[in-house]
N, C-alpha and C positions, 0 to 999 in steps of 0.2 A: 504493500500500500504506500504510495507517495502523499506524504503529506506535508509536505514542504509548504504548500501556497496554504495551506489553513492553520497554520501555527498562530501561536499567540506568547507573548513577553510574558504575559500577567493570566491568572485562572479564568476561566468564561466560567458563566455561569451555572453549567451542568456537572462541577466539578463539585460543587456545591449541592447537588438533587440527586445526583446517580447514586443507589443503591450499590451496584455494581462497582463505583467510584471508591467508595466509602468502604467496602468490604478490603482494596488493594491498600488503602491507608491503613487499617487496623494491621495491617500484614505487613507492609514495608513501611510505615511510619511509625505505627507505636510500638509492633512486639519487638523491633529493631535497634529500638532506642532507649535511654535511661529515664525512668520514671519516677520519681518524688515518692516515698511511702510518706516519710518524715523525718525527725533529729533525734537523736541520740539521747536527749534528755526526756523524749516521750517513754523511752521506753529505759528507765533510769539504773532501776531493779533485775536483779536474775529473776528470772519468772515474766516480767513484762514484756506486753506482746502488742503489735499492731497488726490488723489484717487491712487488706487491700484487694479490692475488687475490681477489673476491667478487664472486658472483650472475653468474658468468658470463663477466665483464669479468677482464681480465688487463693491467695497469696497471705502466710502468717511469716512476720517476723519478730523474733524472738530474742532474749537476750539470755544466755547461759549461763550456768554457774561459772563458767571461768571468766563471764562478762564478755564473751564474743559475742558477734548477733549471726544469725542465721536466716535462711530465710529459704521457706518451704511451700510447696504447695499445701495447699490447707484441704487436703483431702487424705482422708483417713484408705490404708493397705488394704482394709477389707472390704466393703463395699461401697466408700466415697462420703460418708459422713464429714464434718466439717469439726477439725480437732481442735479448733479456738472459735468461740462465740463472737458477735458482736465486732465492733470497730477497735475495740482496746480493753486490754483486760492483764488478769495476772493467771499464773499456774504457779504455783510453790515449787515442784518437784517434778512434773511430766503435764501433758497435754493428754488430756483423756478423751475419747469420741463417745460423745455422749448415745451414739446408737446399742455398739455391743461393748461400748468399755474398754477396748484396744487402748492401750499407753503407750505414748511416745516418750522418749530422754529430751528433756531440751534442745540436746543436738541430735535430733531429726530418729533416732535408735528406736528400732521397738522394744519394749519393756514388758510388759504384761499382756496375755490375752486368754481370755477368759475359755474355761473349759478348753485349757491347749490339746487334752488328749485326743479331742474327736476330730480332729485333722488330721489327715494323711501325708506323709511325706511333706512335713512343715518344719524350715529350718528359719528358724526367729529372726538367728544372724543375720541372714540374707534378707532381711528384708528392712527397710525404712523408707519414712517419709521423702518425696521427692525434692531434691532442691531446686532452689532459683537461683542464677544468678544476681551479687549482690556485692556492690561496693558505697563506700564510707566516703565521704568527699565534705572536707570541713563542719563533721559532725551532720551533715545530712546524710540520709540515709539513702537509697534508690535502688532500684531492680531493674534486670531486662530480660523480658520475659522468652526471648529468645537469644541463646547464648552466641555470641561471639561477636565481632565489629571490636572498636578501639575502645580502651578501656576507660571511663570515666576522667582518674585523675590528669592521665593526657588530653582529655578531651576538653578540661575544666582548664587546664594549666595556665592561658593564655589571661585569663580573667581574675585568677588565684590573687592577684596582688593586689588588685582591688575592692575584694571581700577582706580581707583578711585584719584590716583595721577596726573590723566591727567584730572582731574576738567571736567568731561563730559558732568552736566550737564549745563557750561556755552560754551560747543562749539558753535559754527556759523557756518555754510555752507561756502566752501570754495571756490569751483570752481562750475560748472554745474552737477550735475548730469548727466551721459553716459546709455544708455542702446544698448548693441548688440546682435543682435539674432546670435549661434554659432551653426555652422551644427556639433555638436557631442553631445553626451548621457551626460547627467549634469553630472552622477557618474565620468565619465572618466576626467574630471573638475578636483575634487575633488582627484582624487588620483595621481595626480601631485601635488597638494599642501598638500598633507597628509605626502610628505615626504622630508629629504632636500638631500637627498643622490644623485640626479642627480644636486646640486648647485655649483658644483666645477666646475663641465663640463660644463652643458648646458646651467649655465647663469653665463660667465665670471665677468659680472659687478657687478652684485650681490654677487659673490665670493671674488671681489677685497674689497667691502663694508663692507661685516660681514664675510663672509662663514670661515673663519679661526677659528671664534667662534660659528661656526652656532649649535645649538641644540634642536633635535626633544624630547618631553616629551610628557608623559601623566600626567595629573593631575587632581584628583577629578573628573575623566570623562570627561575632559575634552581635546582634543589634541593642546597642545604647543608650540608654537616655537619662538625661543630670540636667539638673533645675535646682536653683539655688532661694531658699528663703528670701523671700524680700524685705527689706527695711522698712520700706515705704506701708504704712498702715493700710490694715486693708478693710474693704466696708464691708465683706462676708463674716460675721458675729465669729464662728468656728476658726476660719486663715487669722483675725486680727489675735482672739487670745491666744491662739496656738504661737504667731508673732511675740506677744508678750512674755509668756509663761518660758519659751525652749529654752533652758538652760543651756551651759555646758558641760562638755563630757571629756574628763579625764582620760577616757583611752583613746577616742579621735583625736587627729591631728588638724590645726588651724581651716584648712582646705577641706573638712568633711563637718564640720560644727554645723551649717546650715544646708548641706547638701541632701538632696532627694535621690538616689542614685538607681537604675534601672537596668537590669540587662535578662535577655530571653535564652533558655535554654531550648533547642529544637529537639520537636517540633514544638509543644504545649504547657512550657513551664516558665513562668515568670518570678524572679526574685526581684525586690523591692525593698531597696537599705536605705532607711532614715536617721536622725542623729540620735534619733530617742527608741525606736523598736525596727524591728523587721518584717514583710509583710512577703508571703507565697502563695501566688494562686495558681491554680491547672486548670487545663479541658482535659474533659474524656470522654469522646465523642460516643454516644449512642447509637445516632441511626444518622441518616444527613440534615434532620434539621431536630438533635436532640443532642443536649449535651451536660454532662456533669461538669459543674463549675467549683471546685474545690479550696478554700481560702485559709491560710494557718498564719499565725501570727508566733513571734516569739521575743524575748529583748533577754537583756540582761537585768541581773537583781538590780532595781533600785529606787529607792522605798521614799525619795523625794517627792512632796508633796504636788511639786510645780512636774516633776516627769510624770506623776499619775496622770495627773490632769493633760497633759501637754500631748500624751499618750492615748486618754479619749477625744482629745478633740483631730489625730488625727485619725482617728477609726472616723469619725463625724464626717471628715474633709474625704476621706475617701469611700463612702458608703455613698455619700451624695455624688462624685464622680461615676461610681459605680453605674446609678441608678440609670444617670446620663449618657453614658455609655449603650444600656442597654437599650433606651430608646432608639438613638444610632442604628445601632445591630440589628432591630429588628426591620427599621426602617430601610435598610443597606437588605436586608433579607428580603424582603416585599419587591424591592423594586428591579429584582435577578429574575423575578418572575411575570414582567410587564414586557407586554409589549415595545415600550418606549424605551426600554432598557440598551444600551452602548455603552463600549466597553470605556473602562475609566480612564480621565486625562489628568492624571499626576503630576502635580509640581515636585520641586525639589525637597521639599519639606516633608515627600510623600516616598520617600526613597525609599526607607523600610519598607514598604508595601510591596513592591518591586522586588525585593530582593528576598526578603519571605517565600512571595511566588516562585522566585526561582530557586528556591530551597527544595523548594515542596517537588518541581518539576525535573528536577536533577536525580532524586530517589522515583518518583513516577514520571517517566517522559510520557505519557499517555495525557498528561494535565495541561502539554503545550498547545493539544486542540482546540481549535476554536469552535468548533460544532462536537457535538456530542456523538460517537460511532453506538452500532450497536450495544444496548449489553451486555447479549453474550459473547459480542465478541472482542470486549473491551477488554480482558485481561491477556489474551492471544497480541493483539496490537501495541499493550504497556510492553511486553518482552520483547516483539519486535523490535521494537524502538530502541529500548533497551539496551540491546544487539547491535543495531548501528549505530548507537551512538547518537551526542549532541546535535549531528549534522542533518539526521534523517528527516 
């Protein structure tokens, strides 16, 4: 198939509606790639456990008596019972499947199983819980759900020196963890935060905050974005006190005291360093216009009256962006499905956006269409391409 004359820079719109589409990203985008469980400090204790749920896969990790973390599928050897409950929880001493009572060791071992004699040819040894792949990257946690590709800490290395002033891996968990399901396509998420050129407009408080310094970058692959506190009062009630109250912070250096600092991890992880807390949200896409939005907060101890505060008011600043946003996205979602719909004309300000797409199009060459191929025979045509290359 020659498709050279129907290509496209940027995703058309059926990238976005295909079924078919959506099924080749869960496969070559998420299971491929490093996923967010959470920090180190969630799971503080031997016995502490998070589970994780996406595409199918249902994932515990765990921390060991030796204080290692592990990390398993959460499906019980015997008939697939689920051997940790719930989003977070503790085991003392083993993970028990609440169906026939099978125990697991911490580390993944089977331990006990109930009325062993009426098995035949059953050797206990040989058998444990599956693991996942699972690496530690400044006290964050993450999994991939399909093993191999480049390992996390090279993968992070490039950006390591710019986290690393916010002492990460002594954060602590701040508020509760949020998760909401969003009736729109994860991509259409994501390119509303790819760029800041709708900041001035369509989130006034957020503009009052930084947006006079606001700046979109690329770096080392990576997409950035740094906005500096402003001096200048602001008339949004939340940006002016949050102005008033910031203290300073003993373990920043001069250059990060009023800094907003922003950077994406591909495909669907955004980290979010302010002088006072730290802010992580995800997609995990459902179907093409269904998506888990996942949000964790963490900082460091400190019990300063003016950081409490300084610290709700920006959960306020960006719960209100949030909200804004969503309007955005849904509106960006409605209008892929009009008729009057044409493909988007990007300023410079709008470059993440661009270059997101070509992230996404570099693991699927199938996403450089401008019209939609069949269905079925969409996944035949992504390896094609595949196969020849950028040029095809």
């Amino acid at each position: 198939m020659n498709v050279k004359d129907e290509c496209s820079d940027l995703l058309a719109p059926w990238t976005y509606q295909s079924q078919e589409f959506f099924n080749l990203e869960v496969e070559h985008l998420f299971k491929v790639n490093w996923l967010l469980v959470g920090h180190i400090s969630d799971i503080s204790e031997p016995g502490d456990y998070l589970t994780f749920d996406a595409f199918d896969e249902q994932i515990v990790v765990i921390r060991d008596q030796s204080n290692g973390i592990n990390a398993f599928h959460n499906v019980c050897r015997h008939r697939g019972g689920r051997i940790a409950a719930g989003k977070s929880g503790h085991c003392p001493r083993a993970m028990i499947c609440p169906f026939h009572g099978w125990s697991y060791s911490l580390e993944g071992k089977l331990k006990g199983v109930p009325a062993l004699a009426t098995f035949e040819n059953f050797d206990k040894k040989s058998i444990a819980l599956k693991s996942v792949e699972l690496e530690v990257w400044m006290g964050f946690i993450f999994v991939r759900l399909q093993s191999g590709g480049p390992a996390l800490r090279a993968q992070l290395a490039p950006i390591a020196h710019e986290v690393k002033p916010y002492l990460p891996e002594q954060l602590q968990p701040l508020y509760e963890s949020t998760e909401e399901h969003k009736p729109f396509n994860w991509k259409t998420i994501h390119d509303i935060d790819n760029e800041g050129y709708h900041v001035p407009v369509g989130h006034p408080s957020l503009y009052q905050l930084y947006g006079h310094d606001y700046l979109d970058t690329e770096e080392s692959g990576f997409l950035v974005s740094r906005g500096t506190v402003s001096d200048r009062p602001a008339k949004a009630w939340s940006v002016r006190h949050y102005q008033h109250l910031l203290p300073e912070f003993d373990h920043l250096p001069a250059d990060r005291q009023k800094l907003w600092f922003y950077f994406q991890l591909f495909p669907n992880l955004i980290f979010g360093f302010y002088p006072d807390m730290m802010e992580i949200y995800m997609t995990l896409p459902e179907s093409p216009d269904s998506t888990r939005y996942l949000s964790r907060t963490y900082a460091l101890p400190d019990k300063r009256r003016e950081v409490r505060a300084a610290r709700y008011l920006n959960v306020r600043i960006n719960n209100e962006t949030a909200k804004e946003d969503d309007d955005f996205v849904g509106q960006l979602q409605q209008a892929m499905r009009s008729s009057a719909w044409s493909p988007p004309r990007l300023s410079s300000l709008e470059e993440g956006v661009r270059l997101y797409h070509h992230r996404i199009q570099s693991q699927l060459p199938v996403a450089r269409l401008l019209h939609a191929p069949p269905e079925q025979e969409l996944a035949a045509i992504n390896e094609s391409m595949q196969r020849a290359g950028p040029t095809a």
